[in-house]
FIMARBA-759138 format. One record per residue (C-alpha): residue number from 1; residue in three letters; x, y, z. Coordinates in steps of 0.1 Angstrom, whole numbers, plus 5000, padded with zeros to 4 digits. Each point is the difference from the previous one (the first is absolute). Last residue first. Example, Ala and Ser with C-alpha at 12.3 -4.5 7.8 and 13.67 -1.06 7.14 Angstrom:
REM FIMARBA-759138
@resi 2	resn SER	X 5137	Y 4989	Z 5071
@resi 1	resn ALA	X 4986	Y 4966	Z 5007
This chain:
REM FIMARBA-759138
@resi 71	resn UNK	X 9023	Y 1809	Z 5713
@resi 70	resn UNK	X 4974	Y 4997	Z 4981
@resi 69	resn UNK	X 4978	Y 5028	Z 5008
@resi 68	resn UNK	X 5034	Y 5023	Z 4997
@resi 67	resn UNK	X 4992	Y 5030	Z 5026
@resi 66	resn UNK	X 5032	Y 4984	Z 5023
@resi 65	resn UNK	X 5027	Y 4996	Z 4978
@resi 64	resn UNK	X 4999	Y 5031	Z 4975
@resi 63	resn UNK	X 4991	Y 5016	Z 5037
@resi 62	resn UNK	X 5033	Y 4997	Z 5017
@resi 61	resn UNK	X 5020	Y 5018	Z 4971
@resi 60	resn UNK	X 5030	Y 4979	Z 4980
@resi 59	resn UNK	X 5033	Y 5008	Z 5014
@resi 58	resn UNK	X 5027	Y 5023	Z 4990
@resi 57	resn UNK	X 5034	Y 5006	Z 5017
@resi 56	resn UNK	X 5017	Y 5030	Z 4990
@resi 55	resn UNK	X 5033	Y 5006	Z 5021
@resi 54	resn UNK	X 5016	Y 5031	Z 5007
@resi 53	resn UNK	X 5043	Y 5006	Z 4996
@resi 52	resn UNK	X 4996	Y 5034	Z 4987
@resi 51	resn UNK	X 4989	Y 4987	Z 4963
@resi 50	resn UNK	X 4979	Y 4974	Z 5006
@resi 49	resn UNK	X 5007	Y 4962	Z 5000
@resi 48	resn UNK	X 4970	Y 4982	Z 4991
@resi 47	resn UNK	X 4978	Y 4967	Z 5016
@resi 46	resn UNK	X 4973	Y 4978	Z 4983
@resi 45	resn UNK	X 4981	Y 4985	Z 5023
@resi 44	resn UNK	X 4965	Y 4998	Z 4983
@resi 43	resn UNK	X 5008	Y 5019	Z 4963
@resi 42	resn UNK	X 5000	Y 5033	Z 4988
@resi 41	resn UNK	X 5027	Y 5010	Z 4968
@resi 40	resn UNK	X 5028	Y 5022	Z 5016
@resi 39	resn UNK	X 5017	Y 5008	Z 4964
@resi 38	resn UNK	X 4968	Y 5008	Z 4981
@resi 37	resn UNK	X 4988	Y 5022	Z 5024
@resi 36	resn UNK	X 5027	Y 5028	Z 4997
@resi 35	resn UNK	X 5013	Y 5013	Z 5036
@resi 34	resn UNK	X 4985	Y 5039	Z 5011
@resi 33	resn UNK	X 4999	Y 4991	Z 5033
@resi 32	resn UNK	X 4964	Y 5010	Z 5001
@resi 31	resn UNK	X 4992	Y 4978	Z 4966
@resi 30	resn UNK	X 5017	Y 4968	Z 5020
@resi 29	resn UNK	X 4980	Y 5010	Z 5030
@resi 28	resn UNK	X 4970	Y 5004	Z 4978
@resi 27	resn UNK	X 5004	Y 4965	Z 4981
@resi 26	resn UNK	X 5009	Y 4976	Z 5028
@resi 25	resn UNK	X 4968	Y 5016	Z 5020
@resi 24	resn UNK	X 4981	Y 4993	Z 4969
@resi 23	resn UNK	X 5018	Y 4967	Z 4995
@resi 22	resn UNK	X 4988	Y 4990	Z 5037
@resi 21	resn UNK	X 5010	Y 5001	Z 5035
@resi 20	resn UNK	X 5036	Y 5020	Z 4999
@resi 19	resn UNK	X 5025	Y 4998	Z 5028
@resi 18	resn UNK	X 5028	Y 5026	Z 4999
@resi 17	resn UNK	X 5028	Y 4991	Z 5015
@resi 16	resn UNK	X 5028	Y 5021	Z 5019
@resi 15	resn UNK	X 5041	Y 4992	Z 4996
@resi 14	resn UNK	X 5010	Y 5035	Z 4993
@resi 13	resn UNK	X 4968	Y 5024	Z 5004
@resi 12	resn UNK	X 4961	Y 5000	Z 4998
@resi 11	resn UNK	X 4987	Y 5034	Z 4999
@resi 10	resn UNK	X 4992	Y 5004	Z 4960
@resi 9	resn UNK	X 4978	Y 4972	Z 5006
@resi 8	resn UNK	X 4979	Y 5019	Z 5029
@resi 7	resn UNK	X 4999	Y 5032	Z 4981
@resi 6	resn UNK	X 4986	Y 4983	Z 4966
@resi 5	resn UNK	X 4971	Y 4981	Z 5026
@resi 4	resn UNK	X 4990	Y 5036	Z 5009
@resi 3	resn UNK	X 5000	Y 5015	Z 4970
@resi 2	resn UNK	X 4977	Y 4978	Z 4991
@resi 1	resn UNK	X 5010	Y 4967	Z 4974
């Protein structure tokens, strides 16, 4: 994650969420936070309480939907 995108998470107060495209994304904000891995896995829709009162919702990126051939 830039320092940008770490100054932009550490920003978001009481009752803000942080929408993550992606288990990258999921992974780096998790990793800028400083929060363990193992106990936020990624999935589509999951959702987790932060510390602070800040919610983590996670989705699956655009792309892994629309550059399948099969799809």
């Amino acid at each position: 994650m830039s320092a940008f995108s770490r100054s932009r998470v550490a920003t978001v107060g009481r009752g803000g969420v942080i929408l993550v495209l992606g288990g990258l994304a999921h992974q780096a904000t998790l990793r800028a936070l400083e929060y363990r891995l193992r106990d936020y896995p990624f999935g589509h829709g999951l959702e987790y309480e932060l510390s602070g009162g800040r919610t983590l919702l996670s989705s699956y990126h655009c792309s892994a939907t629309t550059h399948r051939p099969d799809a």
